[in-house]
N, C-alpha and C positions, 0 to 999 in steps of 0.2 A: 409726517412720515415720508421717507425718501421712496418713492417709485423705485424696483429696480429696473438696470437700465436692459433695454432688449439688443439681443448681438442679430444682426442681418444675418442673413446666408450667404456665404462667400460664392460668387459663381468662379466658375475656371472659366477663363477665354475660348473661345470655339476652337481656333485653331491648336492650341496647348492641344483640348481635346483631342482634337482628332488625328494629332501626330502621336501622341497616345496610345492612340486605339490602332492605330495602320503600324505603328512598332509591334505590338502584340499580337496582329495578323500576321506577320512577317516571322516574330519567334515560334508562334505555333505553327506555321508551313516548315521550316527549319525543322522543328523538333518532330512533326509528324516524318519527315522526309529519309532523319536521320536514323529513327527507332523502328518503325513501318517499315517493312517490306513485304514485296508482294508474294506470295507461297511459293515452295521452292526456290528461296532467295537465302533464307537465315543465314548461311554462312559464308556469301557475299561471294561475288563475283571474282572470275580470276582479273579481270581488269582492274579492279577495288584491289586487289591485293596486289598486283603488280605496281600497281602505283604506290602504296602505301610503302609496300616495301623498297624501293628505288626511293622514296623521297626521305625512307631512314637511313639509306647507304650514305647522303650526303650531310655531314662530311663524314668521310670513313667514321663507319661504327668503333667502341670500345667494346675490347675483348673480354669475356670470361675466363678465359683459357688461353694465353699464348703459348703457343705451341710450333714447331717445325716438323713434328710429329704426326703421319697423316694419321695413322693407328689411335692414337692416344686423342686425337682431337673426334673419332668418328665414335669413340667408346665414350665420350663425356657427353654427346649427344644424345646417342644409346640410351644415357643414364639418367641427363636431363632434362631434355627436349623431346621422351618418346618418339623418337625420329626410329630406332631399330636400327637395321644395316641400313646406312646412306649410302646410298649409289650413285659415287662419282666417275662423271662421264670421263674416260680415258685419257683424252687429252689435256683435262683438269688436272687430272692426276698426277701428271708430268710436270706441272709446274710445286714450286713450293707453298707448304700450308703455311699462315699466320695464325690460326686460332680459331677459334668457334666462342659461341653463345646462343642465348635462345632470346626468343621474341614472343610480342603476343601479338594474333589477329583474330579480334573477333572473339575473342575467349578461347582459340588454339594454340597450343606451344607452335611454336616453328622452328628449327634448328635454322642457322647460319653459319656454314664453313667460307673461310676467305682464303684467299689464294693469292700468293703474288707475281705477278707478270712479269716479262721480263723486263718493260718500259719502265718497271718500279710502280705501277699502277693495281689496282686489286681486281679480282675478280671474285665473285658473291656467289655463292651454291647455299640457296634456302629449300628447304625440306617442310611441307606439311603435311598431316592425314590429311589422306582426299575426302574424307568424312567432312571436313570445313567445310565443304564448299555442298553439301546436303543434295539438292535432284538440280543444281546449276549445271549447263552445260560447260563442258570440256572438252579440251580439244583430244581429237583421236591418238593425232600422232604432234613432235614439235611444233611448237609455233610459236614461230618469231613474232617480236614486236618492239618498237622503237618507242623509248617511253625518255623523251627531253634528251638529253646527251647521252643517255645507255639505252644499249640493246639487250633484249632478252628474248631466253628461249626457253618454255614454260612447255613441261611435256610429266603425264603418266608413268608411274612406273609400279608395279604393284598394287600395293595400295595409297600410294603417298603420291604427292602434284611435287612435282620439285621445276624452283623456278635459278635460270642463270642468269644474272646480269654484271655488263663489263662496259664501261666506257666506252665510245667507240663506234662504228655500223657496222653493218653484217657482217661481213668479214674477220672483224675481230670475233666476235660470238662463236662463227664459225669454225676459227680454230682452238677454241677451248671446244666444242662436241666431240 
């Protein structure tokens, strides 16, 4: 009669192991980091959203709506982005629209109206409920901030955070307010 034959136990090498096991540390710090936050955070910071949004602008977004229409582009916002009356700061205004579209951050619509300068360069007017951003602070009044080659100016206005961003330093920012 044939014995059958016995199969060893395969060991895995220590280090296999334990690069393993220190990958797995690493993905659940990552994923705790990502989905975690601490009370009063849910709807993420305006720095998280300044960034996020500045690193969609590159390269110029595609449009929903093109448009040269300020009227028609702030009523498709209205419509689809729950933005309401967008409140474009005056000297935005002055310049010509390209179109709109919406986004998501965080699970919130956000409008995006584009504007184009007169270097032939864009400038970005996003719109969200201040509800996003839940018991985070905000700022009182404007506030600038310089995020890689754009400037932005991120301020309150009723109920919505609307953020400005344009290629550029202060100066330029400044004269789209």
């Amino acid at each position: 009669m044939v014995e059958p034959r016995r199969l060893e136990p395969r060991t895995i090498a220590l280090p296999r192991a334990l690069a393993f096991a220190a990958a797995c540390a690493v993905l659940a710090a990552l994923l705790t980091f990502a989905f975690v936050r601490p009370r009063g955070e849910s709807g993420g910071h305006l720095t998280d959203f300044r960034a996020e949004m500045v690193s969609f602008l590159l390269p110029s977004p595609s449009l929903t709506l093109e448009t040269d229409d300020l009227a028609q582009a702030k009523a498709w916002l209205a419509q689809n982005a729950g933005a309401g009356d967008v409140q474009v700061p005056e000297k935005t205004r002055q310049l010509p629209p390209t179109g709109c579209r919406t986004l998501i951050f965080r699970g919130h619509k956000v409008g995006l109206l584009c504007f184009r300068r007169s270097d032939g360069k864009l400038a970005h007017l996003l719109v969200i409920d201040r509800a996003a951003f839940a018991d985070a602070e905000l700022p009182p009044r404007r506030e600038l901030k310089q995020e890689g080659e754009w400037m932005t100016a991120a301020w309150i206005e009723q109920d919505k955070l609307y953020l400005l961003a344009s290629q550029g330093g202060i100066e330029q920012i400044e004269r789209l307010l």
